[in-house]
ChimeraX commands (.cxc) that place a marker at each C-alpha (Angstrom):
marker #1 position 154.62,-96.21,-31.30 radius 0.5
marker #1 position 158.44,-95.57,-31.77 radius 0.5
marker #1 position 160.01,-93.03,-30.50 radius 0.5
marker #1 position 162.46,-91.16,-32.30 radius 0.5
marker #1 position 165.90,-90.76,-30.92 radius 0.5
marker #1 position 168.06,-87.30,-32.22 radius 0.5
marker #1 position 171.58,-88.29,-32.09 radius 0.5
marker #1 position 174.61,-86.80,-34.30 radius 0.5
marker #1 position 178.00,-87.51,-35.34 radius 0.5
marker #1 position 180.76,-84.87,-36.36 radius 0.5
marker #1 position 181.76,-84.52,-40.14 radius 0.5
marker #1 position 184.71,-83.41,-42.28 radius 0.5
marker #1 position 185.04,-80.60,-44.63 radius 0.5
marker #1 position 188.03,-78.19,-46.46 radius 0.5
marker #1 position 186.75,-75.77,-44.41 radius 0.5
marker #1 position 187.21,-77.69,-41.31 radius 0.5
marker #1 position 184.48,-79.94,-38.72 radius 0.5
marker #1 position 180.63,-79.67,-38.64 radius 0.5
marker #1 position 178.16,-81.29,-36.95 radius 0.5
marker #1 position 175.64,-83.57,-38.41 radius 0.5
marker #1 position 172.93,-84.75,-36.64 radius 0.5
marker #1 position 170.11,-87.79,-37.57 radius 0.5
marker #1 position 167.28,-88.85,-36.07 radius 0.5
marker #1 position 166.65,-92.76,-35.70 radius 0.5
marker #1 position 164.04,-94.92,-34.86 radius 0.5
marker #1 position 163.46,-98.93,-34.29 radius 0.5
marker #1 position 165.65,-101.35,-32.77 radius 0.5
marker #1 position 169.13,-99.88,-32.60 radius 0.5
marker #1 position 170.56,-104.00,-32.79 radius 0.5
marker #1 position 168.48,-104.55,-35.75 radius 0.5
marker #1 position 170.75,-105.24,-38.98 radius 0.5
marker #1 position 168.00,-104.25,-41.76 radius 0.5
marker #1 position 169.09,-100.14,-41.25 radius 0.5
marker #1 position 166.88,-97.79,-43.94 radius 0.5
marker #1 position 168.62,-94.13,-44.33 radius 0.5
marker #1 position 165.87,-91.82,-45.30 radius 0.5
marker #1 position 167.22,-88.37,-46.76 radius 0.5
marker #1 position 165.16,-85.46,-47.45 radius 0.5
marker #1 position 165.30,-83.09,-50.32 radius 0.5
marker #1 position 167.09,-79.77,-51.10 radius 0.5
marker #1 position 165.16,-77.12,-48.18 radius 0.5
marker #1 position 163.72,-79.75,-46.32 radius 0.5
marker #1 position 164.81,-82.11,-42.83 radius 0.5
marker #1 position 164.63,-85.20,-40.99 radius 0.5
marker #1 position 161.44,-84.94,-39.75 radius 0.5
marker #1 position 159.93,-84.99,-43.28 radius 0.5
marker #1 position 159.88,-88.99,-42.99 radius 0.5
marker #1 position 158.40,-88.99,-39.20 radius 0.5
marker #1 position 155.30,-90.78,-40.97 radius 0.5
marker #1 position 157.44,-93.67,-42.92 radius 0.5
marker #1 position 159.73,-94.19,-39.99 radius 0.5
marker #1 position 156.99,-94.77,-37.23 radius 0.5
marker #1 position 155.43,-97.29,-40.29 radius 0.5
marker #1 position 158.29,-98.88,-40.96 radius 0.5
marker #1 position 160.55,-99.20,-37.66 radius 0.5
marker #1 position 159.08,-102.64,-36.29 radius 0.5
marker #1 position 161.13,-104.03,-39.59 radius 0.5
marker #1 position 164.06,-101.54,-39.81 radius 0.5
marker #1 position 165.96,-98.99,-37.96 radius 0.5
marker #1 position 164.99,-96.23,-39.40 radius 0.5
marker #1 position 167.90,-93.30,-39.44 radius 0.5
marker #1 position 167.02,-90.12,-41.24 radius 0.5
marker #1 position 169.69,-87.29,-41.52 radius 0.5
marker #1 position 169.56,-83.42,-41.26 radius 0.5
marker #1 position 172.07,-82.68,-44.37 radius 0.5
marker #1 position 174.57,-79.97,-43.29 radius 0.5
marker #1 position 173.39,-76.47,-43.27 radius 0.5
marker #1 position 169.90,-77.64,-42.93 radius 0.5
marker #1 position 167.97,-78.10,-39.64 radius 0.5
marker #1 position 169.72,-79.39,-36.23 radius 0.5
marker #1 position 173.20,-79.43,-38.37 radius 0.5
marker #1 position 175.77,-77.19,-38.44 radius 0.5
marker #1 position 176.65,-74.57,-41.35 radius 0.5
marker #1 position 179.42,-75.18,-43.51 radius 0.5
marker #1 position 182.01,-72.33,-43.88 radius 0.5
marker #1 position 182.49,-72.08,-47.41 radius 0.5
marker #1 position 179.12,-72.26,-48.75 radius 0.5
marker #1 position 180.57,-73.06,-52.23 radius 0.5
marker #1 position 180.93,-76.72,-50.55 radius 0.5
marker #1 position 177.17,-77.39,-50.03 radius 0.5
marker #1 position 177.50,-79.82,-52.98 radius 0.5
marker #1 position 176.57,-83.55,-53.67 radius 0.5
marker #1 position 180.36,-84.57,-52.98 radius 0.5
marker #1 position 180.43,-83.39,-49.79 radius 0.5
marker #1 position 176.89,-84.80,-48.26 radius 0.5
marker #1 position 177.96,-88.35,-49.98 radius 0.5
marker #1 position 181.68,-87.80,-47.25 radius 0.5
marker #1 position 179.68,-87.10,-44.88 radius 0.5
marker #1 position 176.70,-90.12,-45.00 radius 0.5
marker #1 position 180.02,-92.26,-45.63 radius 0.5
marker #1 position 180.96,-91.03,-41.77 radius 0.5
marker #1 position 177.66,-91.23,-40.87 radius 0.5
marker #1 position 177.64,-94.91,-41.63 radius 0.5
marker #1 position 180.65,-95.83,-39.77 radius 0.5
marker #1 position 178.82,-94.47,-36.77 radius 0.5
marker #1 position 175.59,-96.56,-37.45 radius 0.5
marker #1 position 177.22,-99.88,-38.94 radius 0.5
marker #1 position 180.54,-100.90,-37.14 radius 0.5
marker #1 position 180.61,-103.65,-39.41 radius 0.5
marker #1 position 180.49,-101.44,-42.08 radius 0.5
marker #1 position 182.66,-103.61,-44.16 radius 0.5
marker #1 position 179.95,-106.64,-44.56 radius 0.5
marker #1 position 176.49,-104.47,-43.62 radius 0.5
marker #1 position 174.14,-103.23,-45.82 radius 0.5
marker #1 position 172.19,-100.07,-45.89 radius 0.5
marker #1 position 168.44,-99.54,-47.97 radius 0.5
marker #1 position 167.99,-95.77,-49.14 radius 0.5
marker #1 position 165.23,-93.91,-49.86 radius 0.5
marker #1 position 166.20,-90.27,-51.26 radius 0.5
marker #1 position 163.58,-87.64,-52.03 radius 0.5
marker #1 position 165.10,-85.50,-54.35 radius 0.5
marker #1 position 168.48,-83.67,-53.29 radius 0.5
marker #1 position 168.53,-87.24,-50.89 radius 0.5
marker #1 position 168.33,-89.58,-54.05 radius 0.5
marker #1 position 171.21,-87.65,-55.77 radius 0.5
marker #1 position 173.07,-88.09,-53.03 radius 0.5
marker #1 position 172.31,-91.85,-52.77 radius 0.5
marker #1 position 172.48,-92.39,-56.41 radius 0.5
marker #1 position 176.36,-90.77,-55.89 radius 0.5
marker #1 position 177.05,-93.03,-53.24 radius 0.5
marker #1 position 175.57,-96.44,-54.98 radius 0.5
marker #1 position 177.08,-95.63,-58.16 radius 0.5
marker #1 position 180.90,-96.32,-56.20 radius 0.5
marker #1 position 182.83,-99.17,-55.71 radius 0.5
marker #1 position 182.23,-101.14,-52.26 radius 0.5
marker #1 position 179.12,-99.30,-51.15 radius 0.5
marker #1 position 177.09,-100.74,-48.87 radius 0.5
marker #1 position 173.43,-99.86,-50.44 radius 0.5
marker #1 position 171.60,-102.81,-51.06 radius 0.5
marker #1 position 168.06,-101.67,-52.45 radius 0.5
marker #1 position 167.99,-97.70,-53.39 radius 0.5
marker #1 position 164.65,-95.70,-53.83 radius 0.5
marker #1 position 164.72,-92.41,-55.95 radius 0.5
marker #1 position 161.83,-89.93,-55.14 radius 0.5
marker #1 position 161.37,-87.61,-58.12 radius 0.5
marker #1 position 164.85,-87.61,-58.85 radius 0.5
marker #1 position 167.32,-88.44,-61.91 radius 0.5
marker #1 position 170.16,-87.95,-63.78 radius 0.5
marker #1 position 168.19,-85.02,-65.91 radius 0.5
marker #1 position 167.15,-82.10,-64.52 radius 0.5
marker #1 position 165.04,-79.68,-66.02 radius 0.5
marker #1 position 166.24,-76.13,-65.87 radius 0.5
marker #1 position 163.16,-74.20,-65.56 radius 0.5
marker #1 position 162.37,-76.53,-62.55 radius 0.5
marker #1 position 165.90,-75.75,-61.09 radius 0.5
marker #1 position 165.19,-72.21,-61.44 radius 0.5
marker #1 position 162.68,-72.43,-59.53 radius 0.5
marker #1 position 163.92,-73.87,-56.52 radius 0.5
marker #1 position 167.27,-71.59,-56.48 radius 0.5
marker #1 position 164.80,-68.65,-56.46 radius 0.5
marker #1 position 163.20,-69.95,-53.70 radius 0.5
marker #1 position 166.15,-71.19,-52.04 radius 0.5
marker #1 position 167.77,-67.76,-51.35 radius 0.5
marker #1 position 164.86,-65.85,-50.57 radius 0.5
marker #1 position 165.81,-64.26,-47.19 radius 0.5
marker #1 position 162.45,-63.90,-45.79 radius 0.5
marker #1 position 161.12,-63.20,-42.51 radius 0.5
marker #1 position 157.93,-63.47,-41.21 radius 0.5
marker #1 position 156.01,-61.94,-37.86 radius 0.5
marker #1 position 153.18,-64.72,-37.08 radius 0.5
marker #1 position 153.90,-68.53,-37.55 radius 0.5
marker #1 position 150.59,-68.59,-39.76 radius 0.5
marker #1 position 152.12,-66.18,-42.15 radius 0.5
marker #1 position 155.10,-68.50,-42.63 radius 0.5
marker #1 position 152.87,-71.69,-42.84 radius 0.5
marker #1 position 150.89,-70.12,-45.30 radius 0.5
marker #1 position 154.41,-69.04,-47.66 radius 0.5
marker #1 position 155.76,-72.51,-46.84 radius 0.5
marker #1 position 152.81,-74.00,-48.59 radius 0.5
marker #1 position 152.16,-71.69,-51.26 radius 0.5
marker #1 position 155.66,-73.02,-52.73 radius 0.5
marker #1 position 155.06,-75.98,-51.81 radius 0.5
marker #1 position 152.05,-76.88,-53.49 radius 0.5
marker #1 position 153.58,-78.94,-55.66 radius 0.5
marker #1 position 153.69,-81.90,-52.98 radius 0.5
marker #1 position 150.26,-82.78,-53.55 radius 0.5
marker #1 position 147.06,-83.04,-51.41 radius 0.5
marker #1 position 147.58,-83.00,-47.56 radius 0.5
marker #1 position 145.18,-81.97,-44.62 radius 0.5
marker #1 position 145.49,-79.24,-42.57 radius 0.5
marker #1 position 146.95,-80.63,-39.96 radius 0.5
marker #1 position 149.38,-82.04,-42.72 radius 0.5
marker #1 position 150.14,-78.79,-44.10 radius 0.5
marker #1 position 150.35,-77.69,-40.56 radius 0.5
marker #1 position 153.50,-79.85,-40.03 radius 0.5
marker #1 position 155.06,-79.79,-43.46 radius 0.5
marker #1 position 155.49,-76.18,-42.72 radius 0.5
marker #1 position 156.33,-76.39,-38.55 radius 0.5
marker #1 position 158.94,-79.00,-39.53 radius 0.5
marker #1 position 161.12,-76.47,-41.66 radius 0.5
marker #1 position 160.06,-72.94,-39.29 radius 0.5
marker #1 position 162.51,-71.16,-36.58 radius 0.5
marker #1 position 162.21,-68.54,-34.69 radius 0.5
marker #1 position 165.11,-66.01,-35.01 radius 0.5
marker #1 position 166.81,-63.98,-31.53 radius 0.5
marker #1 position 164.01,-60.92,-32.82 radius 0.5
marker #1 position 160.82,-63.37,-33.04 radius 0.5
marker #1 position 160.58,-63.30,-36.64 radius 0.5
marker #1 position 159.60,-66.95,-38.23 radius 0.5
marker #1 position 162.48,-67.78,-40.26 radius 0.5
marker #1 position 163.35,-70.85,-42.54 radius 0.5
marker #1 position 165.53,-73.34,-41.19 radius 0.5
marker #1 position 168.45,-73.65,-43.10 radius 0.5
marker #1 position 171.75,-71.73,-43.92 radius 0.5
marker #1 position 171.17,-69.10,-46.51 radius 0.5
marker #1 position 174.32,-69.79,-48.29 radius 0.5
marker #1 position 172.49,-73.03,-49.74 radius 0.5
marker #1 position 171.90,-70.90,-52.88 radius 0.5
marker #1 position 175.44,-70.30,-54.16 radius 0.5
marker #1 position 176.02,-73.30,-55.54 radius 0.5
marker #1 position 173.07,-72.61,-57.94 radius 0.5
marker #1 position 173.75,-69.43,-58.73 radius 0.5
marker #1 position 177.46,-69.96,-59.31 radius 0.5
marker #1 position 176.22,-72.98,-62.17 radius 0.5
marker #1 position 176.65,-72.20,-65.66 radius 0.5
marker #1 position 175.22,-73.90,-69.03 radius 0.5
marker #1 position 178.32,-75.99,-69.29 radius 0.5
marker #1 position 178.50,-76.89,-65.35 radius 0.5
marker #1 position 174.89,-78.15,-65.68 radius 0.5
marker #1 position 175.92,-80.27,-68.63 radius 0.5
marker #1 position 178.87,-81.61,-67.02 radius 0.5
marker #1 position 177.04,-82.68,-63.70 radius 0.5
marker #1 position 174.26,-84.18,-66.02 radius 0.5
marker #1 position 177.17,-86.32,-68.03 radius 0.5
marker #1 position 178.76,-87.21,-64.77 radius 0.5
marker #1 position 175.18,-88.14,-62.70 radius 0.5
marker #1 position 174.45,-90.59,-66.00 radius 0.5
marker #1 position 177.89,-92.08,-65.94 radius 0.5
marker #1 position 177.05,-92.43,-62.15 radius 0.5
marker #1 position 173.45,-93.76,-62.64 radius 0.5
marker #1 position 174.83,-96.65,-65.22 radius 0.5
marker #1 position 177.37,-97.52,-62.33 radius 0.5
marker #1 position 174.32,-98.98,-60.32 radius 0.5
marker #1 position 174.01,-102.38,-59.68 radius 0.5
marker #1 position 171.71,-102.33,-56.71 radius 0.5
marker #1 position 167.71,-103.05,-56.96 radius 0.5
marker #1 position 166.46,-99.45,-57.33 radius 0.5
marker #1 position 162.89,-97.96,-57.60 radius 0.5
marker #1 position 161.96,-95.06,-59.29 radius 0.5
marker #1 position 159.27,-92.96,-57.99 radius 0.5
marker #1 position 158.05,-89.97,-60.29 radius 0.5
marker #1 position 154.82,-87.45,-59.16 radius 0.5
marker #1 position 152.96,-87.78,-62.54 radius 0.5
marker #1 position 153.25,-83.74,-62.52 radius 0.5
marker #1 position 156.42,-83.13,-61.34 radius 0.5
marker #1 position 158.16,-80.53,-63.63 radius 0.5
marker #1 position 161.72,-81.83,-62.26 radius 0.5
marker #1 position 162.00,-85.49,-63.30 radius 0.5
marker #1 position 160.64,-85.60,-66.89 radius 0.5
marker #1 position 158.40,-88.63,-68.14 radius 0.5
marker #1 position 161.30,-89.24,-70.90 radius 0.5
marker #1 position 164.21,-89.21,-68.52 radius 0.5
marker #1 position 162.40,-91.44,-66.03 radius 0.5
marker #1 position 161.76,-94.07,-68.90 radius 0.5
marker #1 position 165.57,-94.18,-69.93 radius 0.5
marker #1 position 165.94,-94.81,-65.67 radius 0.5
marker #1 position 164.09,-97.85,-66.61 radius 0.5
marker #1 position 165.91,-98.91,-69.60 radius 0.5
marker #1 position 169.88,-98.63,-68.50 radius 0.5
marker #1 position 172.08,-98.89,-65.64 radius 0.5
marker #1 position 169.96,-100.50,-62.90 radius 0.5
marker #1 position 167.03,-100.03,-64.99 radius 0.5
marker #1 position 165.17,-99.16,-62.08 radius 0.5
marker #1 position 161.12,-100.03,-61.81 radius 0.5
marker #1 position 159.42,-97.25,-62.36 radius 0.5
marker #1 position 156.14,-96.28,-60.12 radius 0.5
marker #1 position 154.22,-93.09,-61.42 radius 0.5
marker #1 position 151.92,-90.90,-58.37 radius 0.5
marker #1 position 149.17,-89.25,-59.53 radius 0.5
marker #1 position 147.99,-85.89,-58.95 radius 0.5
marker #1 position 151.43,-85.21,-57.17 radius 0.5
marker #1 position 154.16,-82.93,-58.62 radius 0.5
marker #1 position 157.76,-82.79,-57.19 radius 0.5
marker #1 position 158.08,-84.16,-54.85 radius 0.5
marker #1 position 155.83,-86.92,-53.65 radius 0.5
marker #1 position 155.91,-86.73,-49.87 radius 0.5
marker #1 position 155.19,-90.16,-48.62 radius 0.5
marker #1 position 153.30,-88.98,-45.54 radius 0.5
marker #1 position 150.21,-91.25,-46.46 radius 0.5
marker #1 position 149.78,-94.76,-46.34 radius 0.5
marker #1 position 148.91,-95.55,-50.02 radius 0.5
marker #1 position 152.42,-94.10,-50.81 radius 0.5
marker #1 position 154.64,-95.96,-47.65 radius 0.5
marker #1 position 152.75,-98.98,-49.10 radius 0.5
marker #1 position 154.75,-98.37,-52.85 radius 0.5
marker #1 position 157.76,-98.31,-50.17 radius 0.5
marker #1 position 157.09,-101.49,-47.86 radius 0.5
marker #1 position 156.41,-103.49,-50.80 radius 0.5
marker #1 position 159.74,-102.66,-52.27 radius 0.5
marker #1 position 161.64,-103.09,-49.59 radius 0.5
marker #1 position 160.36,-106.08,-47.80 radius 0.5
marker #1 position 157.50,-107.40,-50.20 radius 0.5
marker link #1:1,2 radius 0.2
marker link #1:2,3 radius 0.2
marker link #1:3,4 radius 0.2
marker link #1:4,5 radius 0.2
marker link #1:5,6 radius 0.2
marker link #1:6,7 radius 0.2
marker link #1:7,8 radius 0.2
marker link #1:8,9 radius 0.2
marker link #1:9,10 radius 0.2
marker link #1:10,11 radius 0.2
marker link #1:11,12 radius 0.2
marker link #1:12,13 radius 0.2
marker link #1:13,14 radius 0.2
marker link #1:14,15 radius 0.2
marker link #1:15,16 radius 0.2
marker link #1:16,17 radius 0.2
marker link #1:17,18 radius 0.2
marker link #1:18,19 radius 0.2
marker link #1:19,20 radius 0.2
marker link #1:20,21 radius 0.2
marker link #1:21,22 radius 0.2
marker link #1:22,23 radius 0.2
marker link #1:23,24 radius 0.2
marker link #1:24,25 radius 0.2
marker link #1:25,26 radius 0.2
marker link #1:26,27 radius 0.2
marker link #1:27,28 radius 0.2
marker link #1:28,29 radius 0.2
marker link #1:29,30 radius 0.2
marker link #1:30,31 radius 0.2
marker link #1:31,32 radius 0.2
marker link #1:32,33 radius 0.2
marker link #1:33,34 radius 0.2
marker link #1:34,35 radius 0.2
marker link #1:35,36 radius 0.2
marker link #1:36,37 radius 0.2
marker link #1:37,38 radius 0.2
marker link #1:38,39 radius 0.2
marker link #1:39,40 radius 0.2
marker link #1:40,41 radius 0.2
marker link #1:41,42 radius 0.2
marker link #1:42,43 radius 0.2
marker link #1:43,44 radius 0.2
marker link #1:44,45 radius 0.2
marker link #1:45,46 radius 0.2
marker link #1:46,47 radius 0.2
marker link #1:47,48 radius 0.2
marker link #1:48,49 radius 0.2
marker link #1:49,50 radius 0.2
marker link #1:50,51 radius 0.2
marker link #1:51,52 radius 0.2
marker link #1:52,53 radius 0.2
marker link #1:53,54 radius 0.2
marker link #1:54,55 radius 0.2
marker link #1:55,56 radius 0.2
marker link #1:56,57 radius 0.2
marker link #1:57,58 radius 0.2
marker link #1:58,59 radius 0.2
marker link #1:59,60 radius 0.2
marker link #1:60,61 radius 0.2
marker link #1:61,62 radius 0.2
marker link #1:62,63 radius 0.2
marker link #1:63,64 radius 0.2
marker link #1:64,65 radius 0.2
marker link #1:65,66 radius 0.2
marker link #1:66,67 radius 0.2
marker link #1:67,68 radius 0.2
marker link #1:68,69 radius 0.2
marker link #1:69,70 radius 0.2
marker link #1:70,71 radius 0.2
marker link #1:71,72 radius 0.2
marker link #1:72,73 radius 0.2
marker link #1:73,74 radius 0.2
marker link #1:74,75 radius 0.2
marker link #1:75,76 radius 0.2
marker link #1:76,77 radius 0.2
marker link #1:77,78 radius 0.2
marker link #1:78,79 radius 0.2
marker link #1:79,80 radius 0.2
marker link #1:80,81 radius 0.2
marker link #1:81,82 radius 0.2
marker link #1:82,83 radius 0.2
marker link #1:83,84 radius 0.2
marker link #1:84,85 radius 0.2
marker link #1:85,86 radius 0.2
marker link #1:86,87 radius 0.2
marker link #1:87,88 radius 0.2
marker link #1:88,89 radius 0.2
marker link #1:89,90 radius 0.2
marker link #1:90,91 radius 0.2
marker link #1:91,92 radius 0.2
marker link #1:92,93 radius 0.2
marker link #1:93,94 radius 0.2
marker link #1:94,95 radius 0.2
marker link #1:95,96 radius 0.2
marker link #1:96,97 radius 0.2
marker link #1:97,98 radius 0.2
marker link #1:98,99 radius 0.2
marker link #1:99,100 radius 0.2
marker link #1:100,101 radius 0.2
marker link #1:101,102 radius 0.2
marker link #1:102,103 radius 0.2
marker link #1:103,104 radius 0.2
marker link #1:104,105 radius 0.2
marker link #1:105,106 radius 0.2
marker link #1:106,107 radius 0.2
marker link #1:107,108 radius 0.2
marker link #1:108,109 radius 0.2
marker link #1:109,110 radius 0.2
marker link #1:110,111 radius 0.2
marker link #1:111,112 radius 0.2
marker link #1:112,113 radius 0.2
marker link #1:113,114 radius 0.2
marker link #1:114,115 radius 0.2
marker link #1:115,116 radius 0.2
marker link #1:116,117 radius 0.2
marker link #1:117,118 radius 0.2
marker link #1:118,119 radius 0.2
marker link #1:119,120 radius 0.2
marker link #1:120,121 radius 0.2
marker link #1:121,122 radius 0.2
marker link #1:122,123 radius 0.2
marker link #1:123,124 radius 0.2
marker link #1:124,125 radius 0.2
marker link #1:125,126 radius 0.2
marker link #1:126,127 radius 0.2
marker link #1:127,128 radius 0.2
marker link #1:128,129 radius 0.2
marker link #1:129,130 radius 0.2
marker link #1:130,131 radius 0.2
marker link #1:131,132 radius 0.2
marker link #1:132,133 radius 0.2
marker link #1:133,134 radius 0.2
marker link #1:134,135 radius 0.2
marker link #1:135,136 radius 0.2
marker link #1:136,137 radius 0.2
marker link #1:137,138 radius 0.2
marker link #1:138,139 radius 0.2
marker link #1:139,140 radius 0.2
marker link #1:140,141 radius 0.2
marker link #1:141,142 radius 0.2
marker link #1:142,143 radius 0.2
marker link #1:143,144 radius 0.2
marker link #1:144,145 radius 0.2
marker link #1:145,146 radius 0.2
marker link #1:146,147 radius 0.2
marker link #1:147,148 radius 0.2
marker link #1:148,149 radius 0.2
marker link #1:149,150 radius 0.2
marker link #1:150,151 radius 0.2
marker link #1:151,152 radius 0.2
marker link #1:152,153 radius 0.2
marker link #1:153,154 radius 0.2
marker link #1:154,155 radius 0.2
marker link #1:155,156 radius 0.2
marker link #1:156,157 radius 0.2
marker link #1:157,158 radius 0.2
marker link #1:158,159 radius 0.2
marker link #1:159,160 radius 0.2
marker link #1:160,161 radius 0.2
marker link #1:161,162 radius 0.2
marker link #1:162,163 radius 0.2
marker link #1:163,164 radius 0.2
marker link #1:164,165 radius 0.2
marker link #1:165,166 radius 0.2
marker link #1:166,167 radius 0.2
marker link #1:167,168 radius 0.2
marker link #1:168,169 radius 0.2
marker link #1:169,170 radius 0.2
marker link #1:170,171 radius 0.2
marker link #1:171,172 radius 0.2
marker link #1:172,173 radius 0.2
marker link #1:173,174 radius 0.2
marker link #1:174,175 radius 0.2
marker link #1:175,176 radius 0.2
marker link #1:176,177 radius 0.2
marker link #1:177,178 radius 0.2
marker link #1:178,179 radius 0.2
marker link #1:179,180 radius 0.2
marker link #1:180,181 radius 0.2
marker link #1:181,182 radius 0.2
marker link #1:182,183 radius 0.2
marker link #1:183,184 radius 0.2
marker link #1:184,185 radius 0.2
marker link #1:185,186 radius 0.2
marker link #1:186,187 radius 0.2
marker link #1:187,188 radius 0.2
marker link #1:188,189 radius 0.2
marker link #1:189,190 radius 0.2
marker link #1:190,191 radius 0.2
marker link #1:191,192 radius 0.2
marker link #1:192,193 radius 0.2
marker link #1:193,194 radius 0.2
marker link #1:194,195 radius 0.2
marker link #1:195,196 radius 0.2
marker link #1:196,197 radius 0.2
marker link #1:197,198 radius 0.2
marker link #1:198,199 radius 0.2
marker link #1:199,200 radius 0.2
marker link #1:200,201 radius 0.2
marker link #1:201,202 radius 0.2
marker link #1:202,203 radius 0.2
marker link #1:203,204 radius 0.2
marker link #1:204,205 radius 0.2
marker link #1:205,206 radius 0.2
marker link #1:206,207 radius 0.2
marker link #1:207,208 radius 0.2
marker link #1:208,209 radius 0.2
marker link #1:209,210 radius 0.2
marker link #1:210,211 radius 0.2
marker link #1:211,212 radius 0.2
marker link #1:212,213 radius 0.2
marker link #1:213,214 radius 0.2
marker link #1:214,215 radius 0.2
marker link #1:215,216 radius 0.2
marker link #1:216,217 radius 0.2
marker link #1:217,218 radius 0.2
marker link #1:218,219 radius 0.2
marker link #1:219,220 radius 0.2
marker link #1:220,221 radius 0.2
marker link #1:221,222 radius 0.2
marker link #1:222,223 radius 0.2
marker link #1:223,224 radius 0.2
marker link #1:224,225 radius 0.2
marker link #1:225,226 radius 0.2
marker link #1:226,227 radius 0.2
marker link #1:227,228 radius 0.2
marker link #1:228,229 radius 0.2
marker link #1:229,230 radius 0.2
marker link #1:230,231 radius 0.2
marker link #1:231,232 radius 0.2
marker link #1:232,233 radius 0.2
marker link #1:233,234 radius 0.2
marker link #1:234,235 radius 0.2
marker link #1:235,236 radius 0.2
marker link #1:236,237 radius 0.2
marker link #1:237,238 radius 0.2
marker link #1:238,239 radius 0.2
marker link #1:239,240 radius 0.2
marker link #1:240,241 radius 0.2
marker link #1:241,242 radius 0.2
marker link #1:242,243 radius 0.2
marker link #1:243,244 radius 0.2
marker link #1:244,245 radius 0.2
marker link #1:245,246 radius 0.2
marker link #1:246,247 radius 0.2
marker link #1:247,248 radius 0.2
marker link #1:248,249 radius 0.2
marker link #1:249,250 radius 0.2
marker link #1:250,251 radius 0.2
marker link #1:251,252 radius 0.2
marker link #1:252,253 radius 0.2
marker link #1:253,254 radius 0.2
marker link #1:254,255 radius 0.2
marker link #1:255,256 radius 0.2
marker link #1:256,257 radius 0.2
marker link #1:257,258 radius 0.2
marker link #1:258,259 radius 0.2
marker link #1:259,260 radius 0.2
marker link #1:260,261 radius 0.2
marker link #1:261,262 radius 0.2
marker link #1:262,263 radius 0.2
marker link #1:263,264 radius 0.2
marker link #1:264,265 radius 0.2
marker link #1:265,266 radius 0.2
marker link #1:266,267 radius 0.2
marker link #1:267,268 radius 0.2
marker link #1:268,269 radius 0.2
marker link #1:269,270 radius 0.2
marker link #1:270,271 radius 0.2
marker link #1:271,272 radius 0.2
marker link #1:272,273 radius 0.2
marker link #1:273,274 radius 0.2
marker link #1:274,275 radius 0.2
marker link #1:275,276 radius 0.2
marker link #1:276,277 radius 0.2
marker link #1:277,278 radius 0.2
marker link #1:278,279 radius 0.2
marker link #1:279,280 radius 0.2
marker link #1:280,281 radius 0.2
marker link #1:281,282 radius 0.2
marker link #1:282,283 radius 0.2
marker link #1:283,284 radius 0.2
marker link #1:284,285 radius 0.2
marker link #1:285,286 radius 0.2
marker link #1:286,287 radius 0.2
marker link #1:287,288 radius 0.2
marker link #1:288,289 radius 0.2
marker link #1:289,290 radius 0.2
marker link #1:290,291 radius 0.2
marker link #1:291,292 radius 0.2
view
């Protein structure tokens, strides 16, 4: 059993310095390092399960993105953009690879953490060597990002943990089938208790802005610009998709497959967005990818 260390490493905006902090697992002189980043309103601890699997072979590091968790809040909310979490993992990495110049990182990015990857492997020099998208593409599908912006800036406070729990997975539902104890965690994982005792979500309300700031043409721009990155690729990449998930679309996931890295594509059934790779059958899809 591997016990995770929670470390962090100070980051660079417009607005000034914020704190980032990651948790890691495994042998911190192994070379085979796997960065694990969670999606949009979720943290580090999301890949607890895969890191505890997977830490005998790699050392595991898993991020809270800014404004999210045990990170600091960014000033100028407008900034919680891709750009600036794909500045920051670059300083991340120069903590966690002091070679950075000839090491190599794998990534596994659910959601909001495969955009972010899929910025970073798309430029020159990176040091990604095998990149795993979870329910995530160049294409997403409006109704699905309307969705999560609703739910993103819904200031809402509850008085018993349960209460929360329960909200937590009524909107997430989508993950799938978990236990209760599962569920249980899912929802702990992303739960604070404010200075009054109310049960609050963890993250920085000002997460929303970006999405409600975005416009029809915005959206097509950062579609053009996440293609033009996705056809950049030249790493080994796998494609995960939940067979129901209403963000990553069956036809944009086959194009995935077809240009740019033409990533292999691996379909989860009975799962929507976004798989969460909690169980074994699903860290299996990942082992074998990575080290199979």
């Amino acid at each position: 059993m591997f016990e995770a260390k929670i470390k962090s490493v100070q980051c660079l905006s417009m607005a000034g310095l914020h704190t980032m902090a990651y948790k890691e697992w495994g042998d911190a002189d192994n070379p085979r390092v796997l960065l694990c980043v969670h999606g949009v309103t979720r943290v580090s601890d999301d890949f607890d399960a895969m890191a505890q699997a997977l830490a005998a072979d790699y050392r595991v590091i898993a991020p809270d993105i800014v404004g999210r968790g045990r990170s600091g809040r960014l000033l100028n909310p407008q900034l919680y953009r891709i750009p600036q979490y794909v500045s920051d993992i670059v300083t991340l990495l120069a903590r966690v690879l002091p070679d950075h110049g000839a090491a190599n990182v794998d990534w596994f990015g659910t959601s909001m953490g495969g955009l972010i990857g899929l910025g970073l492997a798309s430029l020159p020099g990176n040091p990604i060597g095998k990149l795993i998208l979870n329910d995530i593409g160049p294409v997403l599908a409006p109704a699905a990002l309307q969705r999560i912006g609703d739910y993103i800036g819904q200031d809402m406070r509850f008085d018993s943990f349960e209460e929360a729990a329960q909200f937590i997975r009524d909107v997430s539902v989508t993950f799938g089938p978990h236990t209760e104890a599962e569920w249980h965690k899912l929802a702990q994982d992303v739960l604070r208790q404010d200075k009054d005792g109310k049960w609050v979500r963890h993250y920085d309300m000002g997460l929303a802005q970006p999405f409600r700031s975005a416009t029809p043409e915005s959206v097509d721009a950062d579609q053009a610009a996440l293609w033009a990155a996705y056809d950049a690729i030249r790493c080994d990449t796998l494609l995960i998709r939940g067979a129901e998930s209403d963000l990553l679309s069956a036809e944009t996931a086959q194009q995935m497959s077809q240009r740019g890295p033409c990533a292999k594509l691996v379909e989860i059934p009975g799962v929507g967005h976004a798989p969460t790779f909690v169980h074994d059958d699903q860290i299996a899809i990942v082992r074998k990818f990575l080290l199979g």
